[in-house]
C-alpha positions as CSV (number, residue, x, y, z in Angstrom):
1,X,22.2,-30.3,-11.6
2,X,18.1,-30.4,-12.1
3,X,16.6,-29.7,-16.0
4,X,13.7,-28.2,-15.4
5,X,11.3,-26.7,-17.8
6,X,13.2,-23.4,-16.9
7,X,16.8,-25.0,-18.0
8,X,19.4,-26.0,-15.7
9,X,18.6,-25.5,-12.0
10,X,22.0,-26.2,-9.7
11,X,21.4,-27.5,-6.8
12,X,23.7,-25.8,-4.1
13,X,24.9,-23.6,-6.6
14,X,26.5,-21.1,-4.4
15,X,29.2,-24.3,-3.1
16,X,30.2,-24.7,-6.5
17,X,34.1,-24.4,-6.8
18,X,34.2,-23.7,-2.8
19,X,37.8,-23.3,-1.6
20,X,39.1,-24.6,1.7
21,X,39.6,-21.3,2.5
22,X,35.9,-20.1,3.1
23,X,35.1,-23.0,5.5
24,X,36.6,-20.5,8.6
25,X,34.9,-17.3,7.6
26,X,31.8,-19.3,6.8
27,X,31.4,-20.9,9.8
28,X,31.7,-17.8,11.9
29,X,29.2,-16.2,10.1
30,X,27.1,-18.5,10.9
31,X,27.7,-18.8,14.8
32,X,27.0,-14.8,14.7
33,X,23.8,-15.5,12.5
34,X,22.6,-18.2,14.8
35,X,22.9,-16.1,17.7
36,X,20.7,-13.2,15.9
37,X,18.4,-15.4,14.4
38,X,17.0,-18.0,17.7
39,X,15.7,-14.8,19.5
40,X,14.2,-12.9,17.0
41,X,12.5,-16.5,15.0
42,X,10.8,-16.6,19.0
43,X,9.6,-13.1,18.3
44,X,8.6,-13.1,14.6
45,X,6.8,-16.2,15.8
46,X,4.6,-14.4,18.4
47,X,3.7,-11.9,15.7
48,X,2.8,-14.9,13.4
49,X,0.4,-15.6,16.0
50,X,1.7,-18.7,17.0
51,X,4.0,-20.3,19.7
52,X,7.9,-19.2,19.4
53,X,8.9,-22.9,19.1
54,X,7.3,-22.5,15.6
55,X,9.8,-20.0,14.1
56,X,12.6,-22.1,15.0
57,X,10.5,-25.2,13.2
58,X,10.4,-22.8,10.1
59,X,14.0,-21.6,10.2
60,X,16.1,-24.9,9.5
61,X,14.2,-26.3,6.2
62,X,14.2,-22.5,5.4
63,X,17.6,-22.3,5.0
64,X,18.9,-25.5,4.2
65,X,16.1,-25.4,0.9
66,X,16.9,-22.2,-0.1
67,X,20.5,-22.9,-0.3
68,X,20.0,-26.0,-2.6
69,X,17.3,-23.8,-4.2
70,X,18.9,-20.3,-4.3
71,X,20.8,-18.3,-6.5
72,X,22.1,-15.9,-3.8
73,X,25.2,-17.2,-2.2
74,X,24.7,-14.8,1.2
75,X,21.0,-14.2,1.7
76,X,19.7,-15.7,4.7
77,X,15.7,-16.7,4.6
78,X,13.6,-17.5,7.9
79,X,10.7,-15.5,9.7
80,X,9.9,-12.0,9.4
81,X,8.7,-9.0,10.7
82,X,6.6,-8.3,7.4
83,X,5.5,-11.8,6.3
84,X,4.5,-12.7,9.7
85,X,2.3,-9.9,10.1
86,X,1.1,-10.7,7.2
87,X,0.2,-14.0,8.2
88,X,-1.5,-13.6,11.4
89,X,-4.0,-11.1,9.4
90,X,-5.1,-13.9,6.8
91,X,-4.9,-16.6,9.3
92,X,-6.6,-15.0,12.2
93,X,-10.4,-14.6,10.8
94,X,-10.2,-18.4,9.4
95,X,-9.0,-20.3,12.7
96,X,-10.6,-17.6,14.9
97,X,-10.3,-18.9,19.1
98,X,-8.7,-22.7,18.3
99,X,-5.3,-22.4,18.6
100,X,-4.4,-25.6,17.2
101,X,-6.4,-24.6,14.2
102,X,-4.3,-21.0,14.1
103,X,-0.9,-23.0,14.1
104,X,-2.3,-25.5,11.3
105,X,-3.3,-22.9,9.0
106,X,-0.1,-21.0,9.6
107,X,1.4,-24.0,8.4
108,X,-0.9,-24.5,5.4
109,X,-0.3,-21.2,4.6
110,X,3.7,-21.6,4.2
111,X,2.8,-24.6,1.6
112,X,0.6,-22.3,-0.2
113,X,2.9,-19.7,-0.3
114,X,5.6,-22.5,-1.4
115,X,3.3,-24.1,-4.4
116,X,2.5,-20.4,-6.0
117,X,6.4,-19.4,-5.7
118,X,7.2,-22.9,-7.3
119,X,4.7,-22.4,-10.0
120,X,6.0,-18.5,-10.5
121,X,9.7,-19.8,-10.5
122,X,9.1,-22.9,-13.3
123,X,7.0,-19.9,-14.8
124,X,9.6,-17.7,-15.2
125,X,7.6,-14.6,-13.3
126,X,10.6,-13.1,-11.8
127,X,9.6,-9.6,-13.4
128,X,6.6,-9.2,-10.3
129,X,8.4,-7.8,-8.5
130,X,8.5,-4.8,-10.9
131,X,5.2,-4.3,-9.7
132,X,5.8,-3.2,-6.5
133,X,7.7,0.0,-6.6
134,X,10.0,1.1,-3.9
135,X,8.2,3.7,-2.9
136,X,5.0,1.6,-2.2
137,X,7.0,-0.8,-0.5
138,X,8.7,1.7,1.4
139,X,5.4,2.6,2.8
140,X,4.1,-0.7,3.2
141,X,7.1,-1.7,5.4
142,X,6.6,2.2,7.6
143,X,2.8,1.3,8.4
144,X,3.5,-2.5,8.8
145,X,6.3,-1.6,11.0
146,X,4.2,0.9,13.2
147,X,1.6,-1.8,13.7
148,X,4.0,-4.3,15.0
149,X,5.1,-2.0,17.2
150,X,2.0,-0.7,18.4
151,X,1.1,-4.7,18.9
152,X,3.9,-4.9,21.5
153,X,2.9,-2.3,23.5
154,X,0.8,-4.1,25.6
155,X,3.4,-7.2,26.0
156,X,6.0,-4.4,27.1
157,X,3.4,-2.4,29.2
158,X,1.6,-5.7,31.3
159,X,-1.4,-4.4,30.0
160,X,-4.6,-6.0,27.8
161,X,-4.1,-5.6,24.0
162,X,-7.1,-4.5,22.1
163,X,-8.1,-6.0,18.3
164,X,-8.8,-3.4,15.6
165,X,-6.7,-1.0,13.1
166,X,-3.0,0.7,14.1
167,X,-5.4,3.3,15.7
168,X,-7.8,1.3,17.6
169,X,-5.0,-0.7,19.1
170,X,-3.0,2.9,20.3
171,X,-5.9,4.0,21.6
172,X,-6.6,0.6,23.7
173,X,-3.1,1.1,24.8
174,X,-4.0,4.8,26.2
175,X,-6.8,3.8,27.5
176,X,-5.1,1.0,29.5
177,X,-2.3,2.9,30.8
178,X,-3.7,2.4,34.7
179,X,-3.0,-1.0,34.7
180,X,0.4,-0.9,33.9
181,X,2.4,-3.5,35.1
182,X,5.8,-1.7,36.8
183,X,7.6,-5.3,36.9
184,X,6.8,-6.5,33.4
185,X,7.4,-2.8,32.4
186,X,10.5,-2.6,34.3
187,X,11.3,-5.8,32.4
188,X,10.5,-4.8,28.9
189,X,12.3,-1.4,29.2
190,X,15.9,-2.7,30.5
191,X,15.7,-5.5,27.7
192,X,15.0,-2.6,24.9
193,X,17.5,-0.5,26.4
194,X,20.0,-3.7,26.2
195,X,18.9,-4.7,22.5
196,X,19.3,-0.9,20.9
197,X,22.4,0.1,23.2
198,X,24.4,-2.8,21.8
199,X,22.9,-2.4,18.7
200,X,24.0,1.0,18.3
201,X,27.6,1.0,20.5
202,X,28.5,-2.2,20.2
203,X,27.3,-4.3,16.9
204,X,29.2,-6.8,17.0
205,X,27.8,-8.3,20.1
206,X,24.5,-10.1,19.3
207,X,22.0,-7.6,21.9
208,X,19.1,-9.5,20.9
209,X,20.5,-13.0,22.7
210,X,22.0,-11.1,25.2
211,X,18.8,-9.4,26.3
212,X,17.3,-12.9,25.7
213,X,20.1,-14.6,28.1
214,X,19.3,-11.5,31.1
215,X,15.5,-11.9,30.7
216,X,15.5,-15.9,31.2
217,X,18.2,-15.3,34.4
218,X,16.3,-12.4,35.7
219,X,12.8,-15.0,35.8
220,X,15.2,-17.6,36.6
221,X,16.9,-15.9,39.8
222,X,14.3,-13.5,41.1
223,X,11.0,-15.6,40.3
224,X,9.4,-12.8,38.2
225,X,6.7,-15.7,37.2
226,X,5.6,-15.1,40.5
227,X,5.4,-11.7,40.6
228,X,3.0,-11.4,37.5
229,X,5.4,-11.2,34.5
230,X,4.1,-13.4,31.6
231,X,6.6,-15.7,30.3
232,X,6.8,-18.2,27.0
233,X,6.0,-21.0,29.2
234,X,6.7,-24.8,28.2
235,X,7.9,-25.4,25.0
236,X,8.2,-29.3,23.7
237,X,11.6,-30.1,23.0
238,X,12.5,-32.0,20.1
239,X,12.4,-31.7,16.0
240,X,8.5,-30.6,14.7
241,X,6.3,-33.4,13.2
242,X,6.8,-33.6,9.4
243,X,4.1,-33.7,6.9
244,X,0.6,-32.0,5.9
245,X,-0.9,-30.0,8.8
246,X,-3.6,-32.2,10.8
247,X,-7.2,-30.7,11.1
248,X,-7.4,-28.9,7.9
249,X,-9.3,-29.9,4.5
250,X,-8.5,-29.0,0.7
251,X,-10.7,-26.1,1.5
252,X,-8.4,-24.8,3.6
253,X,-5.6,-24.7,1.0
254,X,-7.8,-23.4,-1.7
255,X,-9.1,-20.4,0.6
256,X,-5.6,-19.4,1.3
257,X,-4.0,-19.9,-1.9
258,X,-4.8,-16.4,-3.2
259,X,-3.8,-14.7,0.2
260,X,-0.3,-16.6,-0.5
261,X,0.3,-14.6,-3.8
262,X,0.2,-11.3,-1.8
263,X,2.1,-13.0,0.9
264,X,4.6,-14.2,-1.9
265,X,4.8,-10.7,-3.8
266,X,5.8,-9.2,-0.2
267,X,8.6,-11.4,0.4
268,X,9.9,-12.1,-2.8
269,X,10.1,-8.1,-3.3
270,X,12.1,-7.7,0.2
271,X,14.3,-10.7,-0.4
272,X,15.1,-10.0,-4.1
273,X,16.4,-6.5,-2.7
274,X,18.8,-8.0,0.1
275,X,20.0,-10.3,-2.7
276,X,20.7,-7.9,-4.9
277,X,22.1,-5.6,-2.5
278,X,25.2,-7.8,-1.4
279,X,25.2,-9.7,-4.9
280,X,26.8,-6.0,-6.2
281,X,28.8,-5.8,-3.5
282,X,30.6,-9.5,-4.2
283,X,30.0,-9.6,-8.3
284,X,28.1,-12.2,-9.2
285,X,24.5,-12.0,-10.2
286,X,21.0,-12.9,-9.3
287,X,18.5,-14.7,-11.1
288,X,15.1,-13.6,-10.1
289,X,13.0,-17.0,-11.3
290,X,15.7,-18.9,-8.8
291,X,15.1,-16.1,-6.5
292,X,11.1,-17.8,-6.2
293,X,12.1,-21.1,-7.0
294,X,14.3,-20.8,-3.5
295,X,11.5,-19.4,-2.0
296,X,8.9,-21.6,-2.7
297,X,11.0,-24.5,-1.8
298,X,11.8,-22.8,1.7
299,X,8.2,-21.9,2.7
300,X,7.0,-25.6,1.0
301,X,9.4,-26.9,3.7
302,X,8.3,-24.5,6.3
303,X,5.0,-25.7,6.3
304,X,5.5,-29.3,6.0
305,X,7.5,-28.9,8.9
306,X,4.8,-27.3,11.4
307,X,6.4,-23.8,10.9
308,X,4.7,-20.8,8.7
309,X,6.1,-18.5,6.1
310,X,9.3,-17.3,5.3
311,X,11.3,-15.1,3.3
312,X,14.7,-13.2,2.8
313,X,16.2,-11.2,6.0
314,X,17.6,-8.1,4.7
315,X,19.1,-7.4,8.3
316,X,20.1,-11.1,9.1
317,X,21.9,-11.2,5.3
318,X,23.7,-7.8,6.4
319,X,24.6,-9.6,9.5
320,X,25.6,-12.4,7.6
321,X,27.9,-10.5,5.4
322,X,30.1,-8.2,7.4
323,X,30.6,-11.9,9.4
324,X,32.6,-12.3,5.9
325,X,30.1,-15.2,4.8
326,X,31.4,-16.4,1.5
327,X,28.8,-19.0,0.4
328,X,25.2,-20.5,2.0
329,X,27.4,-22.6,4.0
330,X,27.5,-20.5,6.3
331,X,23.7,-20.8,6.8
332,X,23.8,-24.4,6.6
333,X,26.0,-23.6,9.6
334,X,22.6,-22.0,11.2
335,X,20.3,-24.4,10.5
336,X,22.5,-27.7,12.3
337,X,22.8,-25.1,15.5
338,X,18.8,-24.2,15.1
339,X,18.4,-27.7,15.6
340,X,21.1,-28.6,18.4
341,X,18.7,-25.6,20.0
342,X,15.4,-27.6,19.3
343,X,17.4,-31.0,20.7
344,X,18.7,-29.4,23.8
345,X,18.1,-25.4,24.5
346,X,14.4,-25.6,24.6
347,X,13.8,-25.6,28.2
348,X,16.2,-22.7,28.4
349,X,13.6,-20.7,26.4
350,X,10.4,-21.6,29.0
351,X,11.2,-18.9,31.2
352,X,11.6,-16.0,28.6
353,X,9.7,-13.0,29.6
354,X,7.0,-12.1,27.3
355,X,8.3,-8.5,27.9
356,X,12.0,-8.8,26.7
357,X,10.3,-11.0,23.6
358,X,8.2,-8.1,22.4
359,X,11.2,-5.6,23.0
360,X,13.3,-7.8,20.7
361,X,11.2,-7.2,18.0
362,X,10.2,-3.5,18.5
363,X,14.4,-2.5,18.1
364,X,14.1,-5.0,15.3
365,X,11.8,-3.2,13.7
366,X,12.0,0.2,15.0
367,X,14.5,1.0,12.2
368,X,11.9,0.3,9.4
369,X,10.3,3.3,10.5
370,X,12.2,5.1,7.9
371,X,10.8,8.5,8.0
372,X,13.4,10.2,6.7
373,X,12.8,7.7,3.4
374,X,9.3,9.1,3.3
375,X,10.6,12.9,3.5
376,X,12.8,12.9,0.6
377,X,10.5,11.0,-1.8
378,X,8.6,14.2,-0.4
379,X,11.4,16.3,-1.5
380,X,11.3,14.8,-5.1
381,X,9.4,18.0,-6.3
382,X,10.1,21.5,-8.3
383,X,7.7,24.2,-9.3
384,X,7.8,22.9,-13.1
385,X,6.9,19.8,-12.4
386,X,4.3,20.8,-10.3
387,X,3.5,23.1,-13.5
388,X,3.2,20.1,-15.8
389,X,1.4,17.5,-13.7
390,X,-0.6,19.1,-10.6
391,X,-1.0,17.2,-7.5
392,X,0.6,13.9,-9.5
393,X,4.4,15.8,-9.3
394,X,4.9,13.8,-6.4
395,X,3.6,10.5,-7.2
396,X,6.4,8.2,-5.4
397,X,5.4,10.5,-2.2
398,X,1.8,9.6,-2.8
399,X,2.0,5.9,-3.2
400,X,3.9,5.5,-0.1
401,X,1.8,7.3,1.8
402,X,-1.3,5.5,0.7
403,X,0.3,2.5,1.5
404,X,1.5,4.0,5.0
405,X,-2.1,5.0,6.0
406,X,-3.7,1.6,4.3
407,X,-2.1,-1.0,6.2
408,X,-2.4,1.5,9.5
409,X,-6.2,2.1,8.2
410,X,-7.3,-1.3,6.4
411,X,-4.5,-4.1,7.6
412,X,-1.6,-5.4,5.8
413,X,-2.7,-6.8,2.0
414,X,-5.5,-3.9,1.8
415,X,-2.9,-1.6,2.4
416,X,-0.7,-2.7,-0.4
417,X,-3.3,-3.7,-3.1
418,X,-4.3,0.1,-1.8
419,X,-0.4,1.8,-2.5
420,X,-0.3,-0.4,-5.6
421,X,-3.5,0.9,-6.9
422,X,-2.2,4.3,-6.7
423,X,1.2,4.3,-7.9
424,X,-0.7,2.4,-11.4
425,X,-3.2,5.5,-11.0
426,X,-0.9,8.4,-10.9
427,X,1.4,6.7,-13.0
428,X,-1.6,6.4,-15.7
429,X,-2.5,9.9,-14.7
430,X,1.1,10.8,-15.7
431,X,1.4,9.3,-18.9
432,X,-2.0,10.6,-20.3
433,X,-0.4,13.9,-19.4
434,X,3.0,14.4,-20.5
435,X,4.9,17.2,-21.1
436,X,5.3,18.8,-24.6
437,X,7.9,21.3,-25.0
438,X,8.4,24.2,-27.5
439,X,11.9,23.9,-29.1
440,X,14.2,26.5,-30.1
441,X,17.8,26.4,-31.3
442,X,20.9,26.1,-29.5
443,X,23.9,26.0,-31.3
444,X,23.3,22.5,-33.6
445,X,20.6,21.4,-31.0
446,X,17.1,22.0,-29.9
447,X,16.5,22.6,-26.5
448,X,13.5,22.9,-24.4
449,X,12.5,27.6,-24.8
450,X,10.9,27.5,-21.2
451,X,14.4,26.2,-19.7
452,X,16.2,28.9,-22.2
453,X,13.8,32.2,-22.1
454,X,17.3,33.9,-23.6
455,X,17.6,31.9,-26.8
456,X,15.6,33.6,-30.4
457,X,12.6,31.6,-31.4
458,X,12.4,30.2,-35.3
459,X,10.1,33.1,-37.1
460,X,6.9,31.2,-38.2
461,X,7.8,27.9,-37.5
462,X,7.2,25.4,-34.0
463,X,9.2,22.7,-33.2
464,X,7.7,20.7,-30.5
465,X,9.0,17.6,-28.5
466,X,6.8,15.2,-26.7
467,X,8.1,13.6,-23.6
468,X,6.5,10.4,-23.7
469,X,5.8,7.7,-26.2
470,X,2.5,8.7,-27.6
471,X,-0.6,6.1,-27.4
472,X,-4.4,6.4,-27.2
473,X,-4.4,7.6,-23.4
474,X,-2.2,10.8,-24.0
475,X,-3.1,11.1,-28.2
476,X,-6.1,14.0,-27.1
477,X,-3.6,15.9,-24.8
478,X,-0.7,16.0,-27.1
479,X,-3.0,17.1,-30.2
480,X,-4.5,20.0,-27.8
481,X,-1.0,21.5,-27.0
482,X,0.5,21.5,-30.2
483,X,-2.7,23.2,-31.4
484,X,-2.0,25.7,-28.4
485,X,1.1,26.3,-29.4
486,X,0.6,27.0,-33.1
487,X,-0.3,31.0,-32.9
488,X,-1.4,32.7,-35.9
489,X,1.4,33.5,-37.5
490,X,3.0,30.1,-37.6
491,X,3.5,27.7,-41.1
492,X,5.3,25.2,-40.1
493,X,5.2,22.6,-37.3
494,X,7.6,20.1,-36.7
495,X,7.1,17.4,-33.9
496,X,10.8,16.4,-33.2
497,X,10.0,12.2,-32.2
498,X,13.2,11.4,-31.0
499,X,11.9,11.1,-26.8
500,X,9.0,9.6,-28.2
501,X,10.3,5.8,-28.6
502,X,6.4,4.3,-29.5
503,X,3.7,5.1,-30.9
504,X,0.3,2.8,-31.3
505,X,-2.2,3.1,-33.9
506,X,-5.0,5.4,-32.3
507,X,-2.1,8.6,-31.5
508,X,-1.0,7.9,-35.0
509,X,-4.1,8.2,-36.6
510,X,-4.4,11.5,-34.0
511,X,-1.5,13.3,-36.0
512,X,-3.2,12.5,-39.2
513,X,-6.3,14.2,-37.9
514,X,-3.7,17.5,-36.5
515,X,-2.2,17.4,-39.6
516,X,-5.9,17.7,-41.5
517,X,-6.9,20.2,-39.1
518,X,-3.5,22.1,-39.5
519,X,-3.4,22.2,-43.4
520,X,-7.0,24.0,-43.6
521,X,-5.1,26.8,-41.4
522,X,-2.3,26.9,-43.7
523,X,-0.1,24.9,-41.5
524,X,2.3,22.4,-42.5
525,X,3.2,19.3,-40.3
526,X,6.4,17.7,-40.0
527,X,7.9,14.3,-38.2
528,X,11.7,14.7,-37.6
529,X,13.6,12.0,-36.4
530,X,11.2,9.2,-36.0
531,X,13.1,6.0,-34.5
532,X,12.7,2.6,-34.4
533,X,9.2,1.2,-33.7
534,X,8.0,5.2,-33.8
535,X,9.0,5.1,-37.4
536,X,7.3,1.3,-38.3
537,X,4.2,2.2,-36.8
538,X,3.9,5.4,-38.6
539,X,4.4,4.0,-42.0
540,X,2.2,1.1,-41.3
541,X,-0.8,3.2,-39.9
542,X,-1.2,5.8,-42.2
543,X,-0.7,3.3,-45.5
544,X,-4.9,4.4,-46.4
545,X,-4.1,7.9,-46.3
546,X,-1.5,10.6,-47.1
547,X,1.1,10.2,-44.9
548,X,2.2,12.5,-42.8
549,X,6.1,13.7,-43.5
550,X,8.8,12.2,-42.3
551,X,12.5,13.4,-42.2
552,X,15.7,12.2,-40.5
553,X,16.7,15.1,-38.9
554,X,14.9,18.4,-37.7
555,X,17.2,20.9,-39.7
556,X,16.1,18.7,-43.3
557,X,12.5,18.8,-42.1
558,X,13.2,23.0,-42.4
559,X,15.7,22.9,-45.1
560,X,12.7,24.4,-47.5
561,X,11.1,26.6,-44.9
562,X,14.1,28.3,-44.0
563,X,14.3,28.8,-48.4
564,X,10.7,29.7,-48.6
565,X,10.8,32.2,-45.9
566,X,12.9,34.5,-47.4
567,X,10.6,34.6,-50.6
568,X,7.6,35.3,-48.0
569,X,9.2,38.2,-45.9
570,X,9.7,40.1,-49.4
C-alpha cells in the first residue's frame, strides 16, 4: 500500500485475496489476449505513425503499470485505434520528414500524457470525464474511425496515400484507382476476408494472428517482396532502450503538454467506459482518480520505454473477459509473452505484408462505425419537444454529428473541442429555455393540461410548473410565460417549485419583479412547495423586500381562493 495525498493507493489491488483457483482461467485469458494484442499493437503502431516494433515497446510497461496502478481488475490498456490517431495528428506537424524525430516525440508524448494523468489522478479530477458526453464521443469515435479507414486504403489498394482531411484523402484514393496494385490488393482483401470471417463465425479463434501468420507465409513462400508488395521490413530484436527520448529539448515537452490533456480526456473517457462496463458485470467498483492514476503511470512508462500513448481497450478487455479473466494477472500473463515476442518472434514479423497490417486494423475498427448509434440518438425526438425547444430537441443528435463531421473536416482534437462546444451550446440553449407547464388537477395531483386536454381547468386561478431549476439564464423566459399564461380573468398564480430544485439570486429577484408587475393587475402570486436550497435561497434573497409567499403544498397556497371565490361569483 502507497499514502498518497489522495489516501491509500494499493498497489496490485486487483491480486488482493487471489485464490489458487484463478491462476488457470487467468492465464488463458491471457494466451487469447496476447494473440489479439501482438497484431493489432503492429497496426495501431502504423497509425501512430511510427514503426510496429513501437506498439509492442508500449504494450508491456502498459500493462504491467496499470495493473499495480489500476482499480479495474479486467481492463486491458495498450495502443489504440483512437489515441494513436490522435497522436500522429499532434506529432506529425512538430517532427515533420525526420523520422527519428517522429518516433521521439511519439515517445515524449506518452510521458506528457502520463505526467497530466498523474497530476489529474493525485488531483482527484476523475469527474472530466463528465465532460465528454456519450453522444460526442460517439461521434468522435464514427469520424475518427472513418479516417483510419480511409488511411488504409491506400496500404490495402498498393496505391500512393494523399495528406489532407477524411475527404481529401478519399478523393486521392479515387483518383489513384489506376494504379492499383492486383497482388498487394489481392493480399489485403484475402487477409480482411480472414480477419472479419473469423471474427464473425468463429470468435474464438484469434483472426487477426491468423491473418497475420498467412500474410508472413504467403511473403515467405511465394516471394511477394519481389513481386512489389510492401512489407514491415527489419525490425531490431530485443527489449526498447529505457529512459528520456534522445533528440528532444524541454521545449518539446512543454509544446506537447497541452495536446496530452486532449489526448488524456480521449482515453481516460474510452477506458473508464470498458472498466465500468465489466466492473457491473463482476460487482466490484471503479474508482475514477485510480482510473488516471493507472493511466498516467501506463503512458509514463510507455514513453520512457520508446513506445507512445496508451489507453484502455474496450475490445481487448471484452476479449479478456469472456477468456474468464478473474484478476490483471491475466495481463501480466500478456506482457511476459509481449516480451518473449520482442526476445525471439521479431524476425517472424519482417516479412508482414503492409496489406494484411492495414486490413487488421480496418475490421478492428470497422465496427466503431456505429451508425446505427447515430440513428437512434436521431430517433430521440417527438413533436412536443420539438414544440418546446426548436432545432435544440435533438441535441445528443447534434453533438455527435458535429463531432462526426469535425474530425472528418478539421482532424481529431478540433473535432472534439468542436462536438464538445456544441453539446455545452445546446445544452445552455436548453436550459435558458425550459419548459413551463400549465397545471390542472387530477385527482390529489397536478398534472401537466397540454398532456390532459380532458381534465377542467381551476376558474381564475394558474398553477404553473417550471421544468428546470431557475437562474439568471432562463429568469426572462420563465417570467415571459407565466405572464402569457395569466389571461384576463385570472387572480391567482401559483408557481408549483417542486421540479425546480435551485434557484440563484438574479431569477429570485425576477419573481419579485412578476409578482410587482402581477399585483398592479390584480394578480396574486404564490410559491407552493419550495424545497431545499429553492426554499433558502428564496428567503435569503428577498430579506429587503416583501417576500413573495410561500406554502408547503399547492392545495394550502389555494385554501383561501377556493373560499374567496365563492364570495366573488355572487
Amino acid at each position: 500500500m502507497v499514502r498518497t495525498v489522495t489516501g491509500t493507493w494499493p498497489v496490485f489491488g486487483s491480486l488482493r485475496d487471489y485464490q489458487r483457483g484463478w491462476v488457470r482461467p487467468d492465464v488463458i485469458a491471457g494466451l487469447t489476449v496476447w494473440a489479439v494484442l501482438v497484431p493489432e499493437a503492429l497496426a495501431y503502431a502504423t497509425i501512430a505513425g511510427v514503426p510496429p516494433v513501437v506498439g509492442l515497446y508500449a504494450a508491456v510497461p502498459a500493462l504491467i503499470l496499470y495493473a499495480a496502478a489500476g482499480s479495474s481488475r479486467h481492463l486491458v490498456v495498450g495502443p489504440m485505434s483512437a489515441t494513436a490517431a490522435l497522436s500522429a495528428a499532434i506529432v506529425a506537424p512538430l517532427a515533420g520528414a525526420d523520422g527519428g524525430k517522429y518516433a521521439a516525440l511519439s515517445a515524449v508524448l506518452a510521458i506528457a500524457t502520463g505526467i497530466a494523468g498523474l497530476l489529474a489522478g493525485l488531483l482527484r479530477l476523475g469527474f472530466i470525464a463528465s465532460f465528454i458526453s456519450e453522444p460526442v464521443l460517439k461521434g468522435f469515435i464514427v469520424g475518427l474511425a472513418l479516417t483510419i479507414i480511409i488511411g488504409q486504403v491506400p496500404a490495402l489498394f498498393g496505391v500512393e496515400k494523399e495528406k489532407g482531411n477524411f475527404f481529401e484523402q478519399a478523393w486521392g484514393v479515387l483518383t489513384h484507382l489506376g494504379d492499383l496494385h492486383w497482388v498487394t490488393l489481392v493480399v489485403g482483401g484475402l487477409s480482411l476476408v480472414v480477419v472479419l470471417g473469423f471474427t464473425r463465425w468463429l470468435p474464438l479463434v484469434p483472426g487477426s494472428l491468423l491473418a497475420v501468420l498467412l500474410g508472413i507465409a504467403a511473403v515467405s513462400l511465394l516471394g511477394l517482396d519481389d513481386r512489389g508488395v510492401d512489407i514491415v521490413g527489419h525490425i531490431d530484436p530485443g527489449l526498447p532502450a529505457l529512459g528520456l527520448p534522445a533528440g528532444v529539448g524541454f521545449d518539446d515537452y512543454v509544446d506537447l503538454l497541452g495536446p496530452a490533456v486532449g489526448v488524456l480526456l480521449i482515453g481516460f473517457a474510452e477506458g473508464l467506459g470498458a472498466a465500468k462496463t465489466y466492473a457491473a458485470k463482476e460487482g466490484y467498483e471503479i474508482d475514477p482518480n485510480r482510473e488516471l492514476l493507472g493511466l498516467g503511470t501506463a503512458n509514463l512508462g510507455s514513453g520512457l520505454c520508446s513506445g507512445m500513448v496508451v489507453n484502455g481497450s474496450l475490445s481487448k478487455t471484452a476479449v479478456n473477459g469472456g477468456a474468464g479473466a478473474k484478476t490483471q494477472v491475466s495481463g501480466l500473463v500478456v506482457a511476459a509473452l509481449t516480451v518473449v515476442t520482442l526476445l525471439f518472434l521479431t524476425g517472424l514479423f519482417e516479412n508482414l505484408p503492409e496489406a494484411t497490417l492495414a486490413a487488421v486494423v480496418i475490421a478492428a475498427v470497422v465496427e466503431l462505425v456505429d451508425i446505427a448509434a447515430l440513428r437512434r440518438l436521431y430517433g430521440v425526438w417527438t413533436r412536443r419537444l420539438g414544440s418546446i425547444y426548436g432545432h435544440a430537441a435533438r441535441a445528443d443528435f447534434a453533438a455527435a454529428l458535429a463531432a462526426m463531421v469535425g474530425v472528418l473536416l478539421f482532424d481529431t482534437l478540433p473535432g472534439l473541442v468542436i462536438g464538445i462546444g456544441v453539446s455545452m451550446l445546446l445544452l445552455l440553449y436548453r436550459a435558458s429555455r425550459p419548459h413551463v407547464a400549465a397545471l390542472v388537477k387530477d385527482g390529489s395531483l397536478w398534472v401537466d393540461a397540454e398532456r390532459h386536454p380532458e381534465l377542467p381547468s381551476t376558474p381564475h386561478v394558474v398553477v404553473v410548473r417550471v421544468e428546470s431549476g431557475l437562474f439568471f439564464a432562463n429568469a426572462d423566459h420563465v417570467k415571459d410565460r407565466i405572464e402569457e399564461l395569466c389571461t384576463d380573468d385570472i387572480r391567482t398564480v401559483v408557481l408549483d417549485a417542486e421540479t425546480s430544485p435551485f434557484i440563484d439570486v438574479s431569477a429570485a429577484q425576477m419573481l419579485g419583479q412578476l409578482r410587482d408587475a402581477l399585483e398592479r393587475k390584480g394578480v396574486d402570486l404564490r410559491v407552493a412547495r419550495d424545497i431545499g436550497q429553492f426554499r433558502d435561497t428564496m428567503r435569503r434573497a428577498d430579506s429587503d423586500t416583501s417576500p413573495v409567499g410561500l406554502y408547503p403544498t399547492v392545495r394550502e397556497a389555494l385554501a383561501d381562493v377556493s373560499r374567496k371565490q365563492p364570495e366573488e361569483d355572487s
